[in-house]
N, C-alpha and C positions, 0 to 999 in steps of 0.2 A: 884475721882470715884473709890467707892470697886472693888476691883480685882475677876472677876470670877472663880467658884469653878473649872475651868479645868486651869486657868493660876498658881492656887497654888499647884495642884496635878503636872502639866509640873515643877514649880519650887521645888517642894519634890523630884521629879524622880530626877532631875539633881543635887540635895542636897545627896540623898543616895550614885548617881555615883561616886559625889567628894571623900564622903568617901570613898568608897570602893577604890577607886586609893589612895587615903591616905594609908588605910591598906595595900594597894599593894606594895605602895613604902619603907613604911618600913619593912613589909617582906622583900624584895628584899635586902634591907642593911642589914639586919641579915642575908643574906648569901642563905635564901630560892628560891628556883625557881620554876616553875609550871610544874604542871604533867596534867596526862589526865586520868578522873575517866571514863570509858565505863561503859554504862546503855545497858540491852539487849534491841535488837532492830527487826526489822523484813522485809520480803520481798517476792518478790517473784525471778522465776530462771532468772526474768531478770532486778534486782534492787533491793534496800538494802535501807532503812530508819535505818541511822545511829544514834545513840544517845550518849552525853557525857557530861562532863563537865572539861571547863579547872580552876583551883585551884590552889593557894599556900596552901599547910596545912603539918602541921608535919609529921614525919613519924607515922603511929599506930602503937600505943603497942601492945605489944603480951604478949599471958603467956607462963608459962614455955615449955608448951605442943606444942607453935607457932601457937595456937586459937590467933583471935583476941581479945582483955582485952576488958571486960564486958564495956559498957561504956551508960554515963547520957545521956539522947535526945541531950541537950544543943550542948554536943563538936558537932555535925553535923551541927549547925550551925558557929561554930567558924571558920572553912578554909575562904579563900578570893578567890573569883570570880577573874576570869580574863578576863573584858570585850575585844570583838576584836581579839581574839589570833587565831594567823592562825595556824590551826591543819594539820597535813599528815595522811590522812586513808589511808591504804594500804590492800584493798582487793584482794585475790588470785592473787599479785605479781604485782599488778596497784595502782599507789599512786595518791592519790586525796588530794588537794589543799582546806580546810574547813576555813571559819571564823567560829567563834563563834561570840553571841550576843552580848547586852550589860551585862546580867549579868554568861557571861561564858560559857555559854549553846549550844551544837552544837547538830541542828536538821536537816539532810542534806538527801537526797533522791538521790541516788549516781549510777549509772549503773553497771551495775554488773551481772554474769552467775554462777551461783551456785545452787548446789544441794538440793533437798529439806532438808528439817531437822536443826539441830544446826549448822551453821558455824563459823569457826574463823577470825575474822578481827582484823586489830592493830591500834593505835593511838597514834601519838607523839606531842610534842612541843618544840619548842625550841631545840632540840636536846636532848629531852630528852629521855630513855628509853622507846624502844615503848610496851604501855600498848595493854593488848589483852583483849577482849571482842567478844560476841557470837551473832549472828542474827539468831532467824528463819525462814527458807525460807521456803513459804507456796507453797507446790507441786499444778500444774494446774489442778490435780485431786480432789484437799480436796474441798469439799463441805460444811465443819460445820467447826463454828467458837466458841470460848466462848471468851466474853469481863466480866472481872467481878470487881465491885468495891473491894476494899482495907476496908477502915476504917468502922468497925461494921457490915461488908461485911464476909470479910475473918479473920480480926483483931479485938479485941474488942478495941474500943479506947473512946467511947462514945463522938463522935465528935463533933456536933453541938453545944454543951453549952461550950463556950468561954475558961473560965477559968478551967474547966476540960482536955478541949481539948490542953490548955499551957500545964497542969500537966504530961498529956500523953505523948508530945512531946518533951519537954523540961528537967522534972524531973524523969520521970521514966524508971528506969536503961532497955535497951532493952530487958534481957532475964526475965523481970516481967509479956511483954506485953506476950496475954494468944489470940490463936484462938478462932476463933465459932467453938462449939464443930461441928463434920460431914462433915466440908466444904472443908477440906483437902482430904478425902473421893472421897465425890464428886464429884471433877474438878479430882481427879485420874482417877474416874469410867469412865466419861465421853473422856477422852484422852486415855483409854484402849480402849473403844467401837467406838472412831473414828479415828483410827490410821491418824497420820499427821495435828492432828487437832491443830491450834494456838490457843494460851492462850494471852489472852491481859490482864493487868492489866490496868484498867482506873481510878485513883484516882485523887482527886484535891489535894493531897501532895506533897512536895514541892521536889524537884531534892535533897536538903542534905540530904533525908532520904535514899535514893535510895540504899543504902550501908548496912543500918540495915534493909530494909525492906526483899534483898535479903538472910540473914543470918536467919531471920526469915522465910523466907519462908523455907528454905534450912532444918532448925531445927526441924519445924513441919510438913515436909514432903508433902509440894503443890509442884503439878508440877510447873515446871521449864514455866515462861512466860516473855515476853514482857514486861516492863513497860512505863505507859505513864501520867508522873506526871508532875507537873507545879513549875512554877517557882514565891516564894512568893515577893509581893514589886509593888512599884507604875507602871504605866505606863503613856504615856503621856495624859489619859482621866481618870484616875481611882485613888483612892488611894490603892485597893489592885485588882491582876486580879480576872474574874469572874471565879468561881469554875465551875460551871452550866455549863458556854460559853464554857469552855476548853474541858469538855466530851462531849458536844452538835458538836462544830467543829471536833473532834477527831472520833467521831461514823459516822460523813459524810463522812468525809476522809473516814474512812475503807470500807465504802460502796460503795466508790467510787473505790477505788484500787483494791477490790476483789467482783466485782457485782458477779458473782457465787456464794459467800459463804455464809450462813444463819447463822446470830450469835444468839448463845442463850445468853440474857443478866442476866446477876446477881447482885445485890442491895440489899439495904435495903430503911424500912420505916423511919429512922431517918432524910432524908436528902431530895435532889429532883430526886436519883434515879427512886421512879416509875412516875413523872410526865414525868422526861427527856425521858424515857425509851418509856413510851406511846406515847409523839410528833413522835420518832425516829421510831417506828413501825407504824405510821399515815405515814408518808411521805415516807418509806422504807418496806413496807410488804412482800416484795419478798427478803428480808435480815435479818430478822429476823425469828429464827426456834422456838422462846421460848422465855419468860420472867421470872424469878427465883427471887423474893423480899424473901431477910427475916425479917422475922416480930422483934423486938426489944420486946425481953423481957417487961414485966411491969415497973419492978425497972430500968431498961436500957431507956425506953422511959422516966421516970418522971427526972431522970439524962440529959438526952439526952435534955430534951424540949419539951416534946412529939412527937407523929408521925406526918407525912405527910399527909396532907390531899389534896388529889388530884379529881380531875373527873373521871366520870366512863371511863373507858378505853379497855370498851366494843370494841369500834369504832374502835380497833387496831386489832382486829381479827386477832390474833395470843393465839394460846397458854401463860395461867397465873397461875402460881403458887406462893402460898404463905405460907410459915413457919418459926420457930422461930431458925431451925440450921439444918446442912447439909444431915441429914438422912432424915427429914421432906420433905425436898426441892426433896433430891433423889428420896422418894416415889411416890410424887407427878409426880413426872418428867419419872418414871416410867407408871403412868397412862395415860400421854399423847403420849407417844410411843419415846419424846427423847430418853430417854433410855432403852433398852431394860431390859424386867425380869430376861433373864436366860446369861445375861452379864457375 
């Protein structure tokens, strides 16, 4: 009797784990041991959504200057996961007791009293040097939120066509990859005019980039946000997770944790941003302040796959705007009264 297609994704899952404890064990005879990469993460003054990942990976080079050395997509995937690893968070002088998942990943909702804005939290393993990483705590006054996609969002990467989208992440050197032109702008304008307001980055990119995408941000000058990216590889019903399902669960959550706050969402047409985007303001219209797609270029959509073609999205009665880069989007978003003219 053939084997069902969920009995051969359950035997891939437990086919990549072996490896990965392969790769594990022989790092560990060369002498390597696991650290703890902090992802910013966020909260409010009475709780902390922790994010990390625990790794074996070499140490990174530096240049002369002790900038991190320019480096290929690929080595982000090279480090080894360490499924299981029990982490120590130690927020403001309380240490909490974390697993991680199967593939290394600690995503942990931890109690906590902290002031609004950046704060500092740490993370160890094994006794290793505790890594520091930042949450922001969203004050019980902020009312507006921005959640915005990453790739052909903020990034150009021309995602959805397959074999472009390897090019982008795997071969091309990080400091190649190039903003939408405005959009840096933009999420500035917006976090000047709503003092205390979170930035969410929701991508369906995988946790190894999490490291070059915040240098990238850093470089072309976006504010400082949260990220909430996924983790690529089988699971026990799938052979890869769903991108879609990941920002679908992720925008419920936030809705959930901060019913007060009104996010304005930001996208593009390349992907299922404005379908997701449109469910998400059907089911939540008291959560949503704005919708913000940008349009994909010509030559970027025929790269890309074309665009999205979605339903009218009338029925979301929220504010919609549509442009092809971040001054477009600003304007627009000036006419609905998100942002003010004389900002």
């Amino acid at each position: 009797m053939p084997r069902s297609p969920r009995a051969k994704v359950l035997w891939f899952a437990r086919l990549e784990r072996r490896f990965h404890r392969w790769r594990e064990r022989r790092a560990r005879a060369r002498g390597l041991r696991p650290g703890v990469t902090g992802f910013p993460g966020y909260g409010t003054e009475e709780w902390v959504r922790v994010l990390g990942r625990v790794l074996i990976a070499p140490p990174a080079r530096r240049t002369s200057t002790g900038d991190v050395e320019s480096l290929r997509g690929w080595r982000s995937f090279a480090a080894v996961p360490v499924g299981f690893a029990h982490v120590t968070v130690t927020i403001d002088g309380v240490e909490h007791n974390v697993p991680a998942d199967r593939g290394g990943v600690i995503d942990a909702k931890l109690p906590a009293t902290l002031k609004p804005g950046w704060q500092s939290i740490t993370m160890s393993v094994e006794g290793s040097e505790p890594t520091e990483t930042r949450v922001f705590i969203v004050g019980s006054d902020v009312r507006f939120g921005v959640v915005s996609d990453i790739d052909d969002t903020v990034m150009v990467t021309l995602l959805p066509r397959p074999l472009l989208a390897a090019w982008n992440s795997f071969v091309v050197d990080e400091h190649a990859r190039q903003p939408v032109p405005g959009m840096a702008v933009m999420l500035e304008r917006l976090t000047r005019e709503h003092p205390g307001t979170p930035i969410i980055y929701l991508s369906t990119g995988a946790w190894n980039v999490a490291p070059t995408l915040t240098r990238f941000m850093r470089r072309h000058l976006f504010p400082a946000g949260s990220f909430l990216l996924t983790d690529w590889g089988p699971t026990h019903d799938r052979w890869f997770r769903s991108g879609r399902a990941h920002k679908e669960q992720n925008l419920r959550r936030l809705a959930a944790e901060f019913p007060q706050v009104k996010w304005l969402l930001v996208g593009d047409d390349g992907q299922h941003d404005d379908a997701i985007y449109t469910g998400f303001a059907i089911e939540h219209p008291d959560n949503v302040a704005a919708v913000a797609i940008r349009k994909l270029l010509p030559a970027e959509a025929v790269l890309a796959g074309g665009r999205t073609v979605v339903d009218d999205h009338s029925a979301a009665e929220v504010p919609w705007v549509s442009e092809s880069d971040g001054a477009g989007l600003l304007d627009r978003l000036q006419n609905t009264g998100v942002i003010s003219r004389d900002a």
